[in-house]
N, C-alpha and C positions, 0 to 999 in steps of 0.2 A: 354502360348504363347512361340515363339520359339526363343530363345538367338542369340541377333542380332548377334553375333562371327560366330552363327555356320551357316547362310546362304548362300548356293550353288548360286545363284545368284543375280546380282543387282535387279531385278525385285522383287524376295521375302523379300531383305534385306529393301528397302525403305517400302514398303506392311507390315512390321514387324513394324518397325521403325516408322512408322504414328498409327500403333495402339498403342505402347506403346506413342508417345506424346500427343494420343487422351486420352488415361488413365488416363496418370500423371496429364493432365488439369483436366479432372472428379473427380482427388481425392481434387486438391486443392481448389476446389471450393464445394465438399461435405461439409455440416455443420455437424461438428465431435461433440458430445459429449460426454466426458465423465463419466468412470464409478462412483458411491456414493462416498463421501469423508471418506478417511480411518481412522480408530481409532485414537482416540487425541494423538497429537504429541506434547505438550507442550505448553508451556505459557511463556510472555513475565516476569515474576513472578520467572519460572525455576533461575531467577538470583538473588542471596540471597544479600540485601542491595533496592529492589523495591516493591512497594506499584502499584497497576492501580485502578483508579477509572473512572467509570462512568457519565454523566447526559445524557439522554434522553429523547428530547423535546416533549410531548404529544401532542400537537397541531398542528404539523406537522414535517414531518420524515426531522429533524438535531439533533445535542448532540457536545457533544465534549468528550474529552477522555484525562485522565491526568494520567501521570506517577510520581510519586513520587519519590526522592532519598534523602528521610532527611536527609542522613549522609555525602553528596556531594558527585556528581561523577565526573570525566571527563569526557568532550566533545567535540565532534565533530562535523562538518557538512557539506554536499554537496548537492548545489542543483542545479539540472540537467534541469529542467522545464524553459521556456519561463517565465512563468505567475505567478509566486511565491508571496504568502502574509505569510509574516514571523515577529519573533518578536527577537530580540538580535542574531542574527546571526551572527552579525558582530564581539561581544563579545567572540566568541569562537574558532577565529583564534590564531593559536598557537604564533602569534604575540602580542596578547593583553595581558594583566593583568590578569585579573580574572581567576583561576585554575581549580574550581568546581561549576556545576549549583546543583538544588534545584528539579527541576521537569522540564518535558516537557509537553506543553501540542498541542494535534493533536484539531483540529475543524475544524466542516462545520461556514456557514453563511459568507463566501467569510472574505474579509480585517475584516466586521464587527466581526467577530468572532474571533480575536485578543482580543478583550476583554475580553477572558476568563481568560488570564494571571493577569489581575486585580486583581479575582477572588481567583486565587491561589496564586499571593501573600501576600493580605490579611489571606489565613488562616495560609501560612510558618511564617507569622510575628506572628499570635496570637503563634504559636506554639516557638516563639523565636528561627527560624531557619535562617539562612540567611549568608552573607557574611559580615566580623564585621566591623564595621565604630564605630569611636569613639562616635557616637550619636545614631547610631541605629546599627540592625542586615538587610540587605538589602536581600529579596529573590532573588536568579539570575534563571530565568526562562525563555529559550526559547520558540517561538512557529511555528506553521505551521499551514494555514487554508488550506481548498477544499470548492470550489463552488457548494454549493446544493438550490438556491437561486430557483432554478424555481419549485421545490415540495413545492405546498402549499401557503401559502402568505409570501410573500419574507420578510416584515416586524418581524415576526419573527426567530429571530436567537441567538443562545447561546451568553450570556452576563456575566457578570461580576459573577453574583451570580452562575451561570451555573459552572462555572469553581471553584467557592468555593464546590458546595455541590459536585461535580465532586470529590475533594479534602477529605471529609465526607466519602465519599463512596470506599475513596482507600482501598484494603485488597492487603495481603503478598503473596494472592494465589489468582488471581484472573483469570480467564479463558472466558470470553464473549466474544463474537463473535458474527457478522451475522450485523443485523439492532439492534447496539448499539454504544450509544458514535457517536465520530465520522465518524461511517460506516452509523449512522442512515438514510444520507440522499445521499449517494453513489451513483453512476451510471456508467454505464461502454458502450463501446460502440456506442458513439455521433456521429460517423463521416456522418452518416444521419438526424441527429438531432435526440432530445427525442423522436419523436414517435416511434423511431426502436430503442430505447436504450433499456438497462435489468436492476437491481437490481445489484450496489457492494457490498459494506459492509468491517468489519473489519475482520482480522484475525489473528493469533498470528501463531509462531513455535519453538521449540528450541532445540538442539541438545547437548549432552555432551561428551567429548572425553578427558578421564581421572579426573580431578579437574576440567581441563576449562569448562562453559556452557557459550555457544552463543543463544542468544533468539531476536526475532523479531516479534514487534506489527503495523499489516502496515491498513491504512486505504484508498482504492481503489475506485477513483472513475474518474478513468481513461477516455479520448477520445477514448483509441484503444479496440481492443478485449484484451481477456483475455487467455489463451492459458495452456494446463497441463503443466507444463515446464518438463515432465517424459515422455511423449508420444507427445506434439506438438499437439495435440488436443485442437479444440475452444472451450472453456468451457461455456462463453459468450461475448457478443458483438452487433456488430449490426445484425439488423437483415431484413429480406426480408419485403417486403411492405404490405403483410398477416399475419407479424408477428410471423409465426407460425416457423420460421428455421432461421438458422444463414447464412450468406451472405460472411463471410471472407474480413473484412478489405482491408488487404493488396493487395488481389487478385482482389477487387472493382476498388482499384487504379492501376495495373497493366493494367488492360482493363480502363483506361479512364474514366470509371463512378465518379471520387472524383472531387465537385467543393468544392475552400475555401468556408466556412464559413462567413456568414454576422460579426459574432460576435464571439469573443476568452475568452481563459486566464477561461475558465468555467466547468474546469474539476480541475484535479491535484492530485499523489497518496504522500500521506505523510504515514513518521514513523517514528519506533524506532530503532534503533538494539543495542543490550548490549551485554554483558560479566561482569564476576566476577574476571577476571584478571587487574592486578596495569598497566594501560597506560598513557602516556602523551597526551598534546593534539595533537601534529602532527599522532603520532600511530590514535588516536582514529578518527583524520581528514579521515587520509588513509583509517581506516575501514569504515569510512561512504561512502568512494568513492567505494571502493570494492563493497558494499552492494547492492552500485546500478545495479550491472551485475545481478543480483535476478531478479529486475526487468524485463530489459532487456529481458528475460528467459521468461519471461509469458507475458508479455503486448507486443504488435504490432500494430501500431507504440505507440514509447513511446518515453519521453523527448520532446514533438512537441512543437511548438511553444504556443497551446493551454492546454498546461499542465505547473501547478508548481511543477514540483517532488522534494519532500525534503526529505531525510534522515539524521536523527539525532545519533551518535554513540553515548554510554554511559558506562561507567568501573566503576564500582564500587569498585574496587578493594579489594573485601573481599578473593580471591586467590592468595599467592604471586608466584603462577609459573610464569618463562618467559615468557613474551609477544612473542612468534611468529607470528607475522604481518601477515605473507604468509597464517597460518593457520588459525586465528581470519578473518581475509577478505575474506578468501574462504569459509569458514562455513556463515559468516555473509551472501554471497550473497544466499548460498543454503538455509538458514532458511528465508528469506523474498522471495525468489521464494513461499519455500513452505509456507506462510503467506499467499500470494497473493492469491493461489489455494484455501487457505482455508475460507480466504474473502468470493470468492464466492461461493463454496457451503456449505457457511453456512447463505448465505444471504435469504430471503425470499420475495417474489414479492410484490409488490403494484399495484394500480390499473392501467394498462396501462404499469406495467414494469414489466418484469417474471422476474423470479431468475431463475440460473440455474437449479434448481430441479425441476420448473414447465415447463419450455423447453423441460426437458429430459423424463416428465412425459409424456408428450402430443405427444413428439416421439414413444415414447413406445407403449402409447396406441395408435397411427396409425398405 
């Protein structure tokens, strides 16, 4: 096509100029998918002082997903979502008391799956870990849930014990992904509702730059699309009413086709993000704000009123290099971008929900 600058007259210049805005609309409304997901890039684990464990509900796709830090870390927290179900949140303002939490733990089964903090505080006590009171050892253990409430029968949902054997199953090196833990019961994609939804899931990333390693464990189960955050490509999301292609969110609501929602607050992406660097909790606050631009980066729209997006920071401090804030919060958000990407294509479909690999499959094969 011929570079609108270099046009001898207005006649060609507009004639030029309608094709490229007839293009530009054809691309942003193409469903792009992206290429296989690239060789393992780390684990939320990559930080020396974490344990991750598992539970994954057999009876229908929920779990939760716990982090461990026996030895105390600092934390932080920010959360960006409308629709938030949380547990001690409020305990990890740089205002309050308490210095070091115990473990985190991510879950589906909406508020109900708060419970799983039960779970984990009972085992930190058997293990006589906790924050010292003259009469006991108390575990300090925040949490975050996501609404996976409509796969399957809503009555069940990760509980108390869930979040113990969760706790059983922690290891130092733990790498899971896809439909586990708290991805098990993930969706991405809602703003047509579940029938044009896909498959989230969990994903992890980490990055190292000298002694520091930043790592991030994000569990996606987003309203918006989902997006490479390296290319801007729709990875998943919703999808056209044949279900066979993506539709592009954002570009739905652009032309007018987005009505609200009878019903909210039923998505939400929660996580982790750590480092092995000594932080306070205001640092570890800021990093947890930082982290959220990750997000940002692959979800479209994201922070909506029908999401609770939480981010949890965590320093375990087993490296005494300086804290560089600038550098920890800019790595934090590039490791939970690439978490996110890696959520979904590591996710695998259910019936009625594709994952990205069986989208891209079915592209191919057309």
């Amino acid at each position: 096509m011929k570079n609108l600058f270099n046009c001898r007259t207005r006649r060609e210049f507009l004639f030029n100029a309608a094709g490229v805005a007839s293009l530009a609309s054809a691309l942003r409304s193409f469903p792009m998918l992206a290429a296989p997901p690239p060789p393992d890039s780390g684990c939320l684990t990559d930080v020396e002082g974490i344990k991750v464990g598992h539970y994954t509900e057999t009876r229908r796709p929920t779990g939760c997903t716990v982090v461990l830090t026996e030895g105390g870390a600092v934390a932080g927290v920010d959360v960006r979502g409308s629709a938030p179900g949380t547990h001690e949140t409020d305990l990890l303002s740089p205002l309050n008391t308490v210095e070091k939490i115990h473990a985190v733990v991510l879950s589906g089964g909406s508020a109900f799956g708060l419970e799983t903090a039960a779970g984990v505080m009972q085992y930190l006590e058997e293990q006589r870990i906790g924050y010292a009171t003259r009469v006991a050892r108390i575990p300090i253990v925040p949490a975050a849930v996501l609404f996976d409430l409509e796969l399957g029968d809503a009555r069940i949902r990760p509980d108390k014990r869930s979040g113990y054997l969760a706790c059983k199953a922690a290891k130092a090196r733990a790498c899971e992904e896809g439909n586990v833990g708290a991805g098990a019961g993930a969706t991405v994609g809602k703003m047509f509702g579940m029938d044009r939804a896909m498959k989230g899931g969990l994903g992890a990333a980490s990055i190292q730059v000298g002694p520091v390693v930043v790592a991030a464990l994000v569990a996606v189960n987003a309203f918006g699309d989902v997006l490479d955050p390296t290319t801007g490509a729709v990875l998943a999301g919703a999808r056209t009413t044949e279900g066979k292609s993506l539709v592009n969110s954002i570009e739905q609501m652009r032309q007018g086709r987005y009505s609200p929602p009878k019903t909210s607050g039923e998505n939400t992406t929660i996580g982790v993000v750590a480092t092995n660097v000594v932080m306070n909790k205001s640092q570890a606050t800021k990093m947890a704000q930082m982290a959220h631009d990750g997000l940002a980066r692959c979800i479209n729209p994201v922070h909506t009123p029908m999401d609770g997006d939480t981010l949890f920071a965590i320093a375990t401090g087993t490296e005494t290099a300086t804290a560089n804030l600038t550098l920890l919060g800019s790595l934090a958000a590039d490791v939970v971008a690439q978490a996110v990407r890696r959520a979904i294509v590591r996710a695998k479909g259910l019936p009625g929900l594709p994952s990205h690999l069986d989208l891209a499959s079915s592209t191919k094969r057309g």
